[in-house]
N, C-alpha and C positions, 0 to 999 in steps of 0.2 A: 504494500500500500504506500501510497505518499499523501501524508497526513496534510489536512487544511489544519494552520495555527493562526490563530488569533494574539496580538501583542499589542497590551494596552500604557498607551503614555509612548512619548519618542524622548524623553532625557537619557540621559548616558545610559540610564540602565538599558531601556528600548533600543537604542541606536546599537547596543553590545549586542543586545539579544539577536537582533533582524541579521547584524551583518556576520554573526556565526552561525545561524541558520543557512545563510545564502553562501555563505562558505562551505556550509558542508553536501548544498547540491538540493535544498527545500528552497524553493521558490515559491508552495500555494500560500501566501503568507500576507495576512490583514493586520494592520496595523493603525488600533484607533486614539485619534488623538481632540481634547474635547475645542483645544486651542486652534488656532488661523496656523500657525508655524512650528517648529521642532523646537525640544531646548530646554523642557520641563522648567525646573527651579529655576536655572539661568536663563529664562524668556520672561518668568513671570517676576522675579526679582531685581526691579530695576530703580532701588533706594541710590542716592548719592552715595557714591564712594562701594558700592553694592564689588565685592572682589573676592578672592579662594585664597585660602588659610595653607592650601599647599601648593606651594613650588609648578607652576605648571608643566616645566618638562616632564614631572610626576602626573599632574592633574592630566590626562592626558592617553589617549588610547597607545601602546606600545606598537600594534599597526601602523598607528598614521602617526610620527611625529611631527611639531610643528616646527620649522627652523626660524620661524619671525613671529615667536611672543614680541609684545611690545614691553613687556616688564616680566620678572621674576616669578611674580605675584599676580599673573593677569586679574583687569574688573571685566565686570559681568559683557561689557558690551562684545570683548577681545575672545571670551568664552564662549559665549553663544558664534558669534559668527566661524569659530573652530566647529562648532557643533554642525550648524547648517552646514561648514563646504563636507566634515564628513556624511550628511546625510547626504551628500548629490554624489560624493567622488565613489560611495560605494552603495548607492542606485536605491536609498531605500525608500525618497521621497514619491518613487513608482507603488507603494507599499501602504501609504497614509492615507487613512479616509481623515481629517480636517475637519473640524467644526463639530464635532462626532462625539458624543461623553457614551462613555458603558455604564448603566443604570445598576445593572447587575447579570448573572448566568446562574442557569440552572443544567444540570446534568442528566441526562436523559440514562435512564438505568440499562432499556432495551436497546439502545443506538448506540451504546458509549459514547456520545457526543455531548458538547457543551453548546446549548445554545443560552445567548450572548443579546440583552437586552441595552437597546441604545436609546438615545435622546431623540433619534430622530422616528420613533416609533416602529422603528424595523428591529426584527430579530436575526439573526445570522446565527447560523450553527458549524462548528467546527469538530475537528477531532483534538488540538490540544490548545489550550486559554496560558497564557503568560500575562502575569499582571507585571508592569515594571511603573508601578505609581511613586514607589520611593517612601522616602519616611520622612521626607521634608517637601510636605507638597501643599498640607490641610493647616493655616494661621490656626493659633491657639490665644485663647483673649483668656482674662483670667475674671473667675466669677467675682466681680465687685460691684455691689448695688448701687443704683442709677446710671450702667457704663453706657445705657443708652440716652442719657438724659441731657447731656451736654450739649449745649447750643450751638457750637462754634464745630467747623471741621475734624473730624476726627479719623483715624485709617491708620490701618496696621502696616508696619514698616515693608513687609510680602508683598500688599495691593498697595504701594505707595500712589498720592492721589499729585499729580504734577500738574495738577489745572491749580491747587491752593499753593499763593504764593507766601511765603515766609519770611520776606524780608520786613524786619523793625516790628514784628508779634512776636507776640510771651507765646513761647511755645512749651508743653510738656510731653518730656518723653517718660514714658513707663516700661520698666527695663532696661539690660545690661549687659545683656548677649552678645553674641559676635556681629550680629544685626547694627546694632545700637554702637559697639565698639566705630563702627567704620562709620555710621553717616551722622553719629555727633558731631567730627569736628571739620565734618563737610556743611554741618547749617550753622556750626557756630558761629561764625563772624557774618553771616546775613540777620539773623533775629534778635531781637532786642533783647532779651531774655530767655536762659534755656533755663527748664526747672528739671532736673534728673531724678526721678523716683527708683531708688536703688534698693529692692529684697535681699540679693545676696549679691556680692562683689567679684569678679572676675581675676586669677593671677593674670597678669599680663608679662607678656616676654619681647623683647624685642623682633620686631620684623625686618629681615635682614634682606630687603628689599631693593633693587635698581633696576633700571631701565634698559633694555639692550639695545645698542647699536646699532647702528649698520653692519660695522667691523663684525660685533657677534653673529649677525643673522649670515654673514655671507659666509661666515668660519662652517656654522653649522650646516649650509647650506653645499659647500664644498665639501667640506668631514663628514659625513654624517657621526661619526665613530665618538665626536664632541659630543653629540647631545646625546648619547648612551650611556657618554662617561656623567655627563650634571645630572641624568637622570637615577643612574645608578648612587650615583653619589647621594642627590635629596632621599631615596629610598633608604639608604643607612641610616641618613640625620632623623627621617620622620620614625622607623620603626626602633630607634633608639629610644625615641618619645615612647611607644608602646611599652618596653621595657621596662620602660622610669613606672611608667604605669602601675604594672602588675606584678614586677619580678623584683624592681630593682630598688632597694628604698638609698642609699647612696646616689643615685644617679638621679632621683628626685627632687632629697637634699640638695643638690647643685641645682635643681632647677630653680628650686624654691629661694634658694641665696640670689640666685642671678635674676628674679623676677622682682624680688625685696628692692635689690639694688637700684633696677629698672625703675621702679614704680616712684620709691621715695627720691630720687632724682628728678623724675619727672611730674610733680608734683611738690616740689619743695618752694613754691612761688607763691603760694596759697596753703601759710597754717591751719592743720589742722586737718588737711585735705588727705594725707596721707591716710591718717586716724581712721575715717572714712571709709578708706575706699583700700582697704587693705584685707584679706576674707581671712575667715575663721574655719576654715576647712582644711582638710588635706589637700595638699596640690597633688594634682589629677583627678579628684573625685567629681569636680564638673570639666567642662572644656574648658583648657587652657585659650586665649586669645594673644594675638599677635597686635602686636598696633607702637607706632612710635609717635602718633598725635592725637590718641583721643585723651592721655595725663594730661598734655599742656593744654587740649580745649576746654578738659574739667578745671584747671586751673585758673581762667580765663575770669575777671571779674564780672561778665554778664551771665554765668554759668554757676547754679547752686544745685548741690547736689543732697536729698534728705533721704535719711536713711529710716525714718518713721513708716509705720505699716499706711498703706492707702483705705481709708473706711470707708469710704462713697465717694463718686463722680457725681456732680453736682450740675446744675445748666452753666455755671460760672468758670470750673474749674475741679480742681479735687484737694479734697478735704483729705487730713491725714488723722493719724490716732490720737496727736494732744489737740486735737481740735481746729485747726490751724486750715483756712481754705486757703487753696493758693489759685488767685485767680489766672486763667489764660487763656488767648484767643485760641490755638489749635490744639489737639492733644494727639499725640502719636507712639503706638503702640507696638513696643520692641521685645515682643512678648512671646515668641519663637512660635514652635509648633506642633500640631498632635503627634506626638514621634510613636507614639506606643498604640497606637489608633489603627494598624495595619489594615490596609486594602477599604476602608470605611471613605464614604457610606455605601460604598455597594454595598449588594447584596449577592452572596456566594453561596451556592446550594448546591451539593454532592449528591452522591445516591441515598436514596429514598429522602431525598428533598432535606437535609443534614445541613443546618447553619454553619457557614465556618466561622462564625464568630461567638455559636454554641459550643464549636471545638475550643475556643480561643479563650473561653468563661474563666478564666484563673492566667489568662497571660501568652501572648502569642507566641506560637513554636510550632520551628518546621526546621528538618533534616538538613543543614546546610543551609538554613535560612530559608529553602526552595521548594520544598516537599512537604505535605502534611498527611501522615494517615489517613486514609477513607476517602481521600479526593483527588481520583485517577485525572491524569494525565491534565492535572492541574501546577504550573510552576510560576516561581515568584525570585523576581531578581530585585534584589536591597531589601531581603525580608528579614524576620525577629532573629537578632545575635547577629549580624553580619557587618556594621557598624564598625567603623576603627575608631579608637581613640588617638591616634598619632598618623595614621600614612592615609593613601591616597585610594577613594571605595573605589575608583575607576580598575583601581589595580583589583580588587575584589571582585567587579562588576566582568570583568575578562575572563577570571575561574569560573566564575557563575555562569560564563556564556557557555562556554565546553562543556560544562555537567549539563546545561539543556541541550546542546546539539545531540552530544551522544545519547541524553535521553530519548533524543525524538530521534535519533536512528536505529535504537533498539526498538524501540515500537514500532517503524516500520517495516522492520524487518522480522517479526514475531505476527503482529498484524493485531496485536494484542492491546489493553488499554492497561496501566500499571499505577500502583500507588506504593511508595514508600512502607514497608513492614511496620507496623505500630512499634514491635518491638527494638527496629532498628533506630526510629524514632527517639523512644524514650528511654534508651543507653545515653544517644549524642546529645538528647537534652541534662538528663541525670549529671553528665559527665560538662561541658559549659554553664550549665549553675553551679556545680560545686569550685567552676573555676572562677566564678565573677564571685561567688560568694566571698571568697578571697582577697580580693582584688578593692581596688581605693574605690572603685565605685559604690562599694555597699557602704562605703563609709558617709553618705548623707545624699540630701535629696535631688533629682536632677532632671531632666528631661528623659537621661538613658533610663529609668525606674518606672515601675510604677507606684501607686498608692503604696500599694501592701508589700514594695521594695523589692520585688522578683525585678532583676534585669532583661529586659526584653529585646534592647536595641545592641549590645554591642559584642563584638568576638572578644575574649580573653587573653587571644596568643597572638601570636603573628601573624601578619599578612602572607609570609612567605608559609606557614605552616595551614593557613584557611589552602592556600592554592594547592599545596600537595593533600592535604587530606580530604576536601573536597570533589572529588572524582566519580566518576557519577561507577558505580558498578550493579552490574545486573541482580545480584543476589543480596543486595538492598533491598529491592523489589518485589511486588506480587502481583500476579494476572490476576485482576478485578474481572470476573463473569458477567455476561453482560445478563 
């Protein structure tokens, strides 16, 4: 047989997925996307200063390098346009339906098929569904009474609203995420007033940031052999970082010195400001952020930063815990997003009509991020545990592609529909909880968590070690009857 696949979202994950499909000689291949163009996060995220935490000869398909980043540290605009020319150079924009959202799929017990509910009132039916939605897709606002009540513009840092102009308004931002690191001290100096609502404080580390050349781009361009080596090279510095993480408390230490040093220097313009804005956590237990401007925009004297809990959003402004309203014209919302929330709001339905978000009732988990128990020839690329805390998911999202190719070339060539052994399941789960359990992340609260602190979003070990153990093998597997 030669399976129709369905693959939903074109972000990196999607663009991995289609073009190792089409690599490995499957061509019937749909691909629905709800947006006008490719690019997931980096189309819809387009905040000032809006850029990638890692190295882009990293951030980056190992296929396609690109020899003319325009910086280190490409921003969103230099990202996306990398994404689009790989959507044309390896043909997948022949592949996208466009304007198209997937409502939800149901799996047909007799047909082993998935058919595939859209926006546009049509159903499609396939033989294998790949969700590549990501875990940074769905804005998260935090429940605070009257967040609707406010009179004045308000929008989260994701849907930034570029019709509302900023210049010489009291603006408030809420939040202090990687978000918020980069586009404070892109409005700092236009608004008259920034008000920073800070829950918990960010280590920050220096971003060792520049611009390349010409001379670079033509080295790289001429060599190729250069940009394997900075690639190879940022791959060591970032899964160092993983190390620091999980394995290494020495090597953390040094972070944590070298972040101290950072911060209280760049802040030292404004008493008191360090005090502030210095966290009370283990370093690595949330994301580390990179930034060499957004200390001296907090430092800035039209820039105050309150560390008081938020009790209401008011029509004026937002009121804090001693009472205190702080009036302002816009308020904006750096408040990240549903990371633990996987594949939602669809609606995913296996045989005999089976929730997978009734599988999911205590916390998402699947084989390699990618496979779930009882939902044949169902795969998911940047799914629960697959998450780095130091390197580059692109680099994750490329092993992920080869465990679906080879998936979907065993079932062609069996003719059979397959789901992941529960048992093999609940080893690789049993066995990455006991390893996050460990690890700096259970040491307090974060976006990687959930409520009840089970870790859902991120791998343990290394990138190098997700790509060799991740291999898709047959005896994983079980022929689902139809």
């Amino acid at each position: 047989m030669s399976p129709s696949i369905a693959v939903i979202g074109t972000g990196f994950g999607g663009l991995a997925a289609v073009i190792e499909l089409k690599k490995q000689g499957f061509d019937d291949i749909v691909v629905f996307e709800k947006a006008a163009d490719v690019g997931g996060v980096w189309r819809e995220n387009t905040y000032p200063g809006a850029a990638c935490d890692v190295p882009s000869p990293f951030y980056s398909f190992s296929f396609a390098p690109n020899p003319r980043w325009p910086r280190r540290f490409s921003r969103q605009p230099a990202i996306l346009d990398y994404m689009r020319e790989v959507a044309d150079t390896f043909d997948v924009r022949r592949h996208v339906r466009f304007d198209t959202e997937v409502l939800g799929a149901d799996y047909d017990d007799a047909a082993g098929t998935w058919s595939v509910e859209l926006s546009t009132g049509e159903t499609v039916v396939v033989d294998v569904l790949v969700s590549a939605v990501g875990q940074l897709s769905r804005p998260s606002y935090p429940d605070i009474p009257g967040r609707d009540s406010f009179s004045g513009p308000a929008f989260h840092s994701a849907l930034w609203d570029h019709d509302v102009d900023l210049a010489g308004k009291r603006v408030a931002v809420i939040g202090t995420g990687a978000s918020a690191v980069q586009f404070v001290p892109e409005i700092q100096p236009e608004v008259a007033e920034l008000t920073l609502f800070q829950r918990s404080a960010p280590y920050i580390i220096p971003r060792p940031d520049r611009k390349f050349s010409d001379r670079h781009h033509k080295v790289f361009e001429r060599v190729p052999a250069t940009q394997l080596a900075e690639r190879a090279t940022w791959y060591g510095v970032v899964e160092s970082l993983s190390v620091a993480w999980v394995h290494a408390k020495p090597l953390a230490a040094a972070i944590k010195a070298a972040s101290k040093a950072h911060m209280k220097r760049q802040t030292k313009a404004k008493p008191g400001l360090f005090e502030k804005i210095w966290p009370d956590y283990p370093v690595g237990c949330k994301r580390i952020l990179f930034s060499n401007n957004y200390l001296p925009a907090l430092a800035r004297p039209n820039v105050e930063v309150t560390t008081d809990a938020i009790s209401e959003i008011t029509p004026q402004g937002v009121r804090t815990a001693d009472g205190v309203e702080h009036e302002v014209d816009v308020i904006i919302w750096g408040t990240g997003f549903k990371a633990t929330e996987f594949l939602a709001p669809m609606s995913i339905k296996g045989p005999g009509g089976r929730e997978l978000h009734d599988e999911w009732a205590s916390g998402a988990h699947a084989f390699f991020g990618m496979t779930v128990p009882g939902f044949p020839n169902l795969l998911i690329m940047y799914g629960p545990n697959t998450n780095t805390g130091g390197g580059s998911i692109i680099y994750f999202l490329e092993a992920q592609a080869r465990h679906l190719g080879d998936y979907v070339r065993h079932i062609a060539s069996s003719g059979a529909p397959v789901a992941v052994r529960r048992d093999v399941e609940q080893a690789h789960d049993k066995r990455i909880q006991a390893k996050l359990g460990g690890s700096v992340w259970s040491q307090c609260t974060s976006w990687y968590r959930q409520e009840d602190g089970r870790i859902t979003t991120n791998w343990p070990l290394l990138g190098l070690d997700y790509k060799n153990q991740a291999k898709f093998d047959p005896a994983d597997y079980e022929v689902v009857s139809r």
